[in-house]
PAZAPA-4460 file (N, C-alpha, C; in steps of 0.05 Angstrom, whole numbers, plus 32768, in hexadecimal, padded with zeros to 4 digits):
% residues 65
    n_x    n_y    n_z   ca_x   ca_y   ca_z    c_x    c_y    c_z   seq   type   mol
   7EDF   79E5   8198   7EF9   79EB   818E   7F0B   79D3   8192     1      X     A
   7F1B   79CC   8181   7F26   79B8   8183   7F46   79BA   818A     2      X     A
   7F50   79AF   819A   7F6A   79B0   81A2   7F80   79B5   818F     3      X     A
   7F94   79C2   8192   7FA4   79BF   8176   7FC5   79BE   8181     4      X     A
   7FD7   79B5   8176   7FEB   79A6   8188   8006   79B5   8171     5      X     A
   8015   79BA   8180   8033   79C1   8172   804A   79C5   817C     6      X     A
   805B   79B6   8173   8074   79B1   817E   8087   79CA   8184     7      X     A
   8090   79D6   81A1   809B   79E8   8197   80BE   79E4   8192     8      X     A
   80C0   79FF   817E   80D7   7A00   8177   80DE   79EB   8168     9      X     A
   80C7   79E7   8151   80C7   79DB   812F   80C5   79F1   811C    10      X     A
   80D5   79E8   810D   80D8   79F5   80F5   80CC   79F6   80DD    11      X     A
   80C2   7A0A   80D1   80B3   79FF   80AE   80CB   7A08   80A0    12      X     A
   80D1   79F3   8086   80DF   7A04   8079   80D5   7A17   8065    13      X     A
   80F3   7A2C   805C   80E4   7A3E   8044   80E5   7A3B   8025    14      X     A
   80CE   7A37   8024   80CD   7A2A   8002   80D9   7A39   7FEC    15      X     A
   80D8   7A57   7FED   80E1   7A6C   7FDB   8101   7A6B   7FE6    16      X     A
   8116   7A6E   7FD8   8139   7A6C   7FE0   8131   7A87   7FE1    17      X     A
   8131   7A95   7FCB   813B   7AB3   7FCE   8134   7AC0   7FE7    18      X     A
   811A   7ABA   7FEB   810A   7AC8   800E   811C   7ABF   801A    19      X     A
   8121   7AA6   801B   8138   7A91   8033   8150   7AAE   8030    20      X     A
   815C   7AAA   801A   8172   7AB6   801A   817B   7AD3   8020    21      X     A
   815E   7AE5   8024   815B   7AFF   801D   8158   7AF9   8040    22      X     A
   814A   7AF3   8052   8142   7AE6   806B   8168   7AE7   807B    23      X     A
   8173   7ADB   8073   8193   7ACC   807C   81A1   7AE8   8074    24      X     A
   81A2   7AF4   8064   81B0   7B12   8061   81A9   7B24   8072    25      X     A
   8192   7B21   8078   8184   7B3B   808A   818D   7B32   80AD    26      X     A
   8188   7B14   80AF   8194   7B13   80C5   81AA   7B0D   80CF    27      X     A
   81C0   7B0D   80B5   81D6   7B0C   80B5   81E7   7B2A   80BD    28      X     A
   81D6   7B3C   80AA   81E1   7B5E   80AB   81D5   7B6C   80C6    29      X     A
   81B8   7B58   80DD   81BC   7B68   80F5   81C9   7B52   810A    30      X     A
   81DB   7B3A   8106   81EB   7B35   8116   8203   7B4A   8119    31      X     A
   8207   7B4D   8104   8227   7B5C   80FD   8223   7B76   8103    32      X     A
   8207   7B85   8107   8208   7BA0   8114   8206   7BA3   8134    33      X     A
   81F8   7B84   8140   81FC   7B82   8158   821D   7B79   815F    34      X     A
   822D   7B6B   8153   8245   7B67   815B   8259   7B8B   8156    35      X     A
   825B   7B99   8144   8257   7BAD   8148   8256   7BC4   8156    36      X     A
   8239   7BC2   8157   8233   7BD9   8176   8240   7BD1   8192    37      X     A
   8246   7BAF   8196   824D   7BA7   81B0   826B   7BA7   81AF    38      X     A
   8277   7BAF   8196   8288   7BA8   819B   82AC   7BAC   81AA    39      X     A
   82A0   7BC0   81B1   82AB   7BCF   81C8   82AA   7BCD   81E3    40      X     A
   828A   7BC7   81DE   8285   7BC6   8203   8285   7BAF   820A    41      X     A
   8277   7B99   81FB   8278   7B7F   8208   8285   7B6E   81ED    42      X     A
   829C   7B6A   81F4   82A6   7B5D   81DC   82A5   7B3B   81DB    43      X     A
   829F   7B2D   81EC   8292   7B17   81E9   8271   7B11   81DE    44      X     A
   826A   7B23   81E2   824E   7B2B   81D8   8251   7B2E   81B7    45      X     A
   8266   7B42   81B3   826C   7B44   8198   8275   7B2C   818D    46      X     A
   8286   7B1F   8194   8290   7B03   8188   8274   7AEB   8182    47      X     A
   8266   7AF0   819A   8254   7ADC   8197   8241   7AE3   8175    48      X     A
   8238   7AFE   817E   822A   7B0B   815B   823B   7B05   814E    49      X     A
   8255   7B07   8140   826C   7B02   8132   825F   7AE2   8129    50      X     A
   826A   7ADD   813A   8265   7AB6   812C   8248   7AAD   8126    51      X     A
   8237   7AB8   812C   8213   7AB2   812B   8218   7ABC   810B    52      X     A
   8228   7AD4   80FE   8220   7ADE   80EF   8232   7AD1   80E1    53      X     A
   824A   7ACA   80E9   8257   7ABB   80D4   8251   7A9B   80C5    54      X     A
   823D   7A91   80DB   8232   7A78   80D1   821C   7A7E   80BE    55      X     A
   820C   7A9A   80C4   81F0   7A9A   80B1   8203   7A9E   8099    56      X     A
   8218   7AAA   809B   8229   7AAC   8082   8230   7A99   806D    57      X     A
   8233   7A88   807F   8241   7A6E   806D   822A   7A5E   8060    58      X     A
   820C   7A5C   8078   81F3   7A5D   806A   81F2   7A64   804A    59      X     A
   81F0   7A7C   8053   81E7   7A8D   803A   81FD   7A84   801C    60      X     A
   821C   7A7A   801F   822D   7A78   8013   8220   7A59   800A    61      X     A
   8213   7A4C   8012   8218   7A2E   800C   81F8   7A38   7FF8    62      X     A
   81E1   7A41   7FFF   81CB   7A42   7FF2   81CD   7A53   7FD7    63      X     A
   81E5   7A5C   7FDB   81EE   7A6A   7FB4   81FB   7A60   7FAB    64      X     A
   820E   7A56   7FB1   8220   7A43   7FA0   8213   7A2B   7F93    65      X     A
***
């Protein structure tokens, strides 16, 4: 067997946009249910989901336009 070597925490990118895009919605719509549910109890918790979800946002805004 031959050794096999990989960098971690490299990236492939995604060749299909729409998967990309359909991918960035989904984990856009469960940041915003975790900021949400927390956002009562731990509201820095909530802010932190808030902005994770607001950047995949702007993601998603730049790959349609």
């Amino acid at each position: 067997m031959e050794n096999q070597y990989c960098k971690v925490g490299s990236v492939s990118p995604m060749i299909n946009s729409s998967k990309e895009i359909s991918f960035l919605e989904c984990q856009y719509q469960s940041f915003m249910d975790k900021a949400t549910s927390k956002k009562y109890s731990d509201s820095k918790l909530a802010e932190f989901f808030e902005l994770k979800a607001s950047k995949i946002q702007k993601i998603i805004q730049t790959l349609t336009h």
